[in-house]
C-alpha positions as CSV (number, residue, x, y, z in Angstrom):
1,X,207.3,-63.6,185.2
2,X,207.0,-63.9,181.1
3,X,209.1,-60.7,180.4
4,X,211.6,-61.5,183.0
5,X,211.9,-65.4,183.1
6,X,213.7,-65.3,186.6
7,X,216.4,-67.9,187.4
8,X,215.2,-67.2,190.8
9,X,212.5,-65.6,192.6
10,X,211.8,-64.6,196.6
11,X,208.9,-63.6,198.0
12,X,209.6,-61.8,201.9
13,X,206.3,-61.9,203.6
14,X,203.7,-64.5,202.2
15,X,201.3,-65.3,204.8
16,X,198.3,-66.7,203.0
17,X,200.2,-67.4,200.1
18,X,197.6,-65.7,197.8
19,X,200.3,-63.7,195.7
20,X,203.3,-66.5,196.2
21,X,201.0,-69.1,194.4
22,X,200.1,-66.8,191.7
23,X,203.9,-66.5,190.7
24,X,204.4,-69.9,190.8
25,X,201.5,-70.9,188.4
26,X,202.9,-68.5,186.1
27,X,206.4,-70.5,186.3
28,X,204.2,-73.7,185.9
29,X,202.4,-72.4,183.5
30,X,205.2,-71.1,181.4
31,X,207.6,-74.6,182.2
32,X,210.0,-72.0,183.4
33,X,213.6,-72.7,185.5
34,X,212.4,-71.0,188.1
35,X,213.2,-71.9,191.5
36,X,210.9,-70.4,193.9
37,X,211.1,-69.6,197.7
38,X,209.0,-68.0,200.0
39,X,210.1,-66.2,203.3
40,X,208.2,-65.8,206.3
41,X,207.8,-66.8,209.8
42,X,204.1,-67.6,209.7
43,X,203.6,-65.9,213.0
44,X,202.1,-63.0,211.8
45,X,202.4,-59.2,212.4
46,X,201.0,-55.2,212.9
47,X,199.7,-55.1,209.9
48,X,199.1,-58.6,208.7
49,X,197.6,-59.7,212.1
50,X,198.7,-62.6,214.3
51,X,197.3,-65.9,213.7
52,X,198.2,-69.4,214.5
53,X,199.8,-72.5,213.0
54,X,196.6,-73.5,210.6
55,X,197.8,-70.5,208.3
56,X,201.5,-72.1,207.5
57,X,199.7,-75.7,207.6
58,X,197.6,-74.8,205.1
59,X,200.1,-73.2,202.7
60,X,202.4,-75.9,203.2
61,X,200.3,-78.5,202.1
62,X,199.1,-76.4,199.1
63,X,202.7,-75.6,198.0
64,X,203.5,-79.6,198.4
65,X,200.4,-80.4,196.1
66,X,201.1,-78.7,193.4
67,X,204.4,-76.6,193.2
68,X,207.2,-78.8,195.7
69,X,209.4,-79.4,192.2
70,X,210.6,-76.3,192.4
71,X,209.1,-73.8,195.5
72,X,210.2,-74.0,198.6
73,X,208.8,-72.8,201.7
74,X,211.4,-71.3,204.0
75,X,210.2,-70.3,207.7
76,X,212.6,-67.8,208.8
77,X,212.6,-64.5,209.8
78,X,213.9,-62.0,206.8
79,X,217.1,-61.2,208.5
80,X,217.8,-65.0,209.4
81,X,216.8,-66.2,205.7
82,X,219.1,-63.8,203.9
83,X,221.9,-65.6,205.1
84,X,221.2,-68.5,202.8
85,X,221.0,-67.1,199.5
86,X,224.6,-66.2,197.6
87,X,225.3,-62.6,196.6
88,X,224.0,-61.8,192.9
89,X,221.5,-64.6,192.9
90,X,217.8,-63.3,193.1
91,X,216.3,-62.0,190.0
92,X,212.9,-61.2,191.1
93,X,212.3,-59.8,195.1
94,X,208.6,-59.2,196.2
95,X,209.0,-57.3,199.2
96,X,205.8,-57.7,201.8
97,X,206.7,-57.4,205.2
98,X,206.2,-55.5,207.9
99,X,204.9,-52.2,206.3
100,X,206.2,-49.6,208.9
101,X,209.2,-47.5,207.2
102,X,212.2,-47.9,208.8
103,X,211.1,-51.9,208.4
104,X,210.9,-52.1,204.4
105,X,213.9,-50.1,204.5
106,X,216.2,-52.6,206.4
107,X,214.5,-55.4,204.6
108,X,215.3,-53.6,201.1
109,X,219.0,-52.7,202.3
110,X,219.6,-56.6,203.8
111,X,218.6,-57.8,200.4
112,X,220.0,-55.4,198.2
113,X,223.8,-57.6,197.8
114,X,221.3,-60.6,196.9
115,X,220.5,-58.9,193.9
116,X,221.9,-60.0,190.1
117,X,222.3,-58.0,187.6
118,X,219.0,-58.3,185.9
119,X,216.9,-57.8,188.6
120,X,213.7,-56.4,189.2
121,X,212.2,-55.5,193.1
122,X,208.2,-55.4,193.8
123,X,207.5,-53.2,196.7
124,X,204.1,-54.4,198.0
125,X,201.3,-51.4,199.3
126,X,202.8,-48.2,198.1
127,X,199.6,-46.9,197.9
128,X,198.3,-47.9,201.2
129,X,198.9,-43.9,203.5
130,X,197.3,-45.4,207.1
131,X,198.2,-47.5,209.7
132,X,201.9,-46.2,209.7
133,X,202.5,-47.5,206.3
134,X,205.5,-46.0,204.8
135,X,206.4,-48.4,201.5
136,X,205.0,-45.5,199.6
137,X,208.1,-42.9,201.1
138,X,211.0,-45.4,200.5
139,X,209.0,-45.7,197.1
140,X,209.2,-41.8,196.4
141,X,213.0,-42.2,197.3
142,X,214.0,-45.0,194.9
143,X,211.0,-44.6,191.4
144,X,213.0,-41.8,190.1
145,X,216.7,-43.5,191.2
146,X,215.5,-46.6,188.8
147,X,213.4,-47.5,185.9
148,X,210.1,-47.6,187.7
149,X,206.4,-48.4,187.7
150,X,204.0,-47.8,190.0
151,X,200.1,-49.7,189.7
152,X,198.0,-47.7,191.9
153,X,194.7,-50.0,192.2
154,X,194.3,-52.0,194.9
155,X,197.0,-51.0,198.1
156,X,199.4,-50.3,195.5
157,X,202.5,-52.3,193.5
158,X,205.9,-51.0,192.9
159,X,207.8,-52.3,190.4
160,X,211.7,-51.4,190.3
161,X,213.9,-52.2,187.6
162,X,216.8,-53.1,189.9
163,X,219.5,-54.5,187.7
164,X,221.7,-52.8,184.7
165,X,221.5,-55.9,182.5
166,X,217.3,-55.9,182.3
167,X,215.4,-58.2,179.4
168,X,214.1,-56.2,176.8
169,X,210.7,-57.2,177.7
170,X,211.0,-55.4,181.2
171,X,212.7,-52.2,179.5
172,X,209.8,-51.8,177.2
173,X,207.4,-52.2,180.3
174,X,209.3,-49.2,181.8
175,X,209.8,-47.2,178.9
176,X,206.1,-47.0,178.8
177,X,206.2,-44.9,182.4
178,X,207.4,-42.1,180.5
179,X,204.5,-41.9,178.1
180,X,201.1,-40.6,180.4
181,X,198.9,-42.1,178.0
182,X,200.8,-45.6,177.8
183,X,200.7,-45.4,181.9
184,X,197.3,-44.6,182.0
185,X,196.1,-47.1,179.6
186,X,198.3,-50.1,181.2
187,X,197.2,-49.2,184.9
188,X,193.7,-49.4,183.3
189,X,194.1,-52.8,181.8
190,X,195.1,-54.6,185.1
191,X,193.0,-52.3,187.4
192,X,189.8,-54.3,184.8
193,X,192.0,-57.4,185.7
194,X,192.0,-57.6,188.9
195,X,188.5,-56.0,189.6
196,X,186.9,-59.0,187.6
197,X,189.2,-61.4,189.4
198,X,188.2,-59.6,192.5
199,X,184.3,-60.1,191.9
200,X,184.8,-63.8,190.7
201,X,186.5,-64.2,194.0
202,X,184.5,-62.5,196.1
203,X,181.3,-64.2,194.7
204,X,183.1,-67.6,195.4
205,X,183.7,-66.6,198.7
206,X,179.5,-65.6,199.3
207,X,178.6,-68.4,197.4
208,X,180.9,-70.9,200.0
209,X,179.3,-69.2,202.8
210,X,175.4,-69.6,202.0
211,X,176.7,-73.3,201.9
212,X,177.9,-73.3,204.8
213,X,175.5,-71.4,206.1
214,X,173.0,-74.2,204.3
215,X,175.1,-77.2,205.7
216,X,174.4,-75.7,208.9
217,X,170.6,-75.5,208.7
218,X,170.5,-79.0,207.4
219,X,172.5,-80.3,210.5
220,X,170.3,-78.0,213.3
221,X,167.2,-80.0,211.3
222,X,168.6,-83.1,211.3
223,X,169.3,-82.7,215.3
224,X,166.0,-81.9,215.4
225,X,164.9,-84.4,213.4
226,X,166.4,-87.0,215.9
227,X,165.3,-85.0,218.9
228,X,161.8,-85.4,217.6
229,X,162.2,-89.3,216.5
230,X,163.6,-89.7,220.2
231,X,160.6,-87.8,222.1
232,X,158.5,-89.8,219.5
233,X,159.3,-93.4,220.9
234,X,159.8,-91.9,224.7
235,X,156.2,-90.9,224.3
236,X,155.2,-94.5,222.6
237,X,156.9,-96.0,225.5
238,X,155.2,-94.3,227.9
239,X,152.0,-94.6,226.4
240,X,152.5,-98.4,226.2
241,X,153.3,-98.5,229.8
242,X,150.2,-96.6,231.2
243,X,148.3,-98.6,229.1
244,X,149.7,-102.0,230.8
């Protein structure tokens, strides 16, 4: 987002909304003129799983919080969506759909015209070889067509310099590709990255559920609690009653 400052950006596939948000903080961040949209129907998928309507609810309401000035959320299939953006007009595409081949080929060919002349394409899980994934074949078909980089951590992130008019930033980010030591030594960098971010996460996430687990111990004793205080005066009462 920094190297490219994107007039516009468009994320296809963003469920959960944990990589849409994190582009859009960066355009907060930076008091970029971004604008910012986010395609998906929120119904889920093979790969991504089915779920229901408390997924989109819950993205919605965080993109309204804190990013409605300029994201949108636009719940539409891919091929439906495509329709609404002019040809030339997305600088930044982060490709996340359905994973199967002939799928992230159709959605990178129905895109393609929406493209400017500056743009750069993310291809989401080239690195992921199960579940009849294929990003990582339309991947081997386009990295050498382009100026490329691939991350491998993680399931994998393509990154495609697109356009013929690229920012010098995002030139000097691919230049680096040719140099094994450069490639190495950046891959390294955000592998570190996201591995700390990954732990700090994944301790919030065990730290969230021993309190829940913790809230739920306190209510099973407080039932009790009542349980007792009601046997308590039943037994009082009935005490009081023989006694009579």
């Amino acid at each position: 987002i920094e190297a490219l400052k994107p007039r516009s950006f468009v994320e296809l596939g963003t469920h959960g909304g944990y990589s849409y948000f994190a582009f859009c903080q960066a355009v907060k961040a930076m008091k970029l003129d971004t604008q910012c949209y986010a395609v998906d129907h929120w119904k889920g998928d093979e790969h991504a799983g089915h779920y229901d309507e408390e997924i989109y609810k819950r993205v919605s309401s965080y993109n309204e919080s804190h990013y409605a000035s300029f994201s949108r959320l636009v719940r539409a299939t891919f091929d439906e969506a495509v329709e609404h953006f002019e040809d030339g007009s997305v600088d930044l595409l982060h490709i996340d759909g359905r994973h199967f081949y002939d799928d992230v080929v159709h959605d990178y060919e129905t895109w393609r015209p929406k493209l400017s002349d500056r743009a750069v394409v993310l291809f989401h899980d080239t690195n992921v070889r199960e579940q009849g994934f294929g990003v990582f074949i339309l991947w081997a078909e386009l990295k050498d067509k382009f100026p490329s980089f691939e991350f491998l951590h993680g399931h994998g992130l393509g990154v495609l310099g697109y356009g013929e008019k690229l920012p010098d930033g995002i030139t000097e980010f691919f230049a680096a590709s040719e140099n094994t030591d450069a490639t190495i030594e950046i891959r390294q960098a955000y592998s570190r990255l996201g591995s700390a971010f990954k732990a700090a996460n994944e301790a919030s996430r065990t730290q969230s559920h021993i309190m829940d687990h913790l809230a739920h111990m306190a209510d099973q004793l407080a039932h009790m609690t009542d349980q007792l205080a009601t046997q308590h005066e039943e037994a009082k009462a009935e005490a009081a009653r023989a006694y009579a």
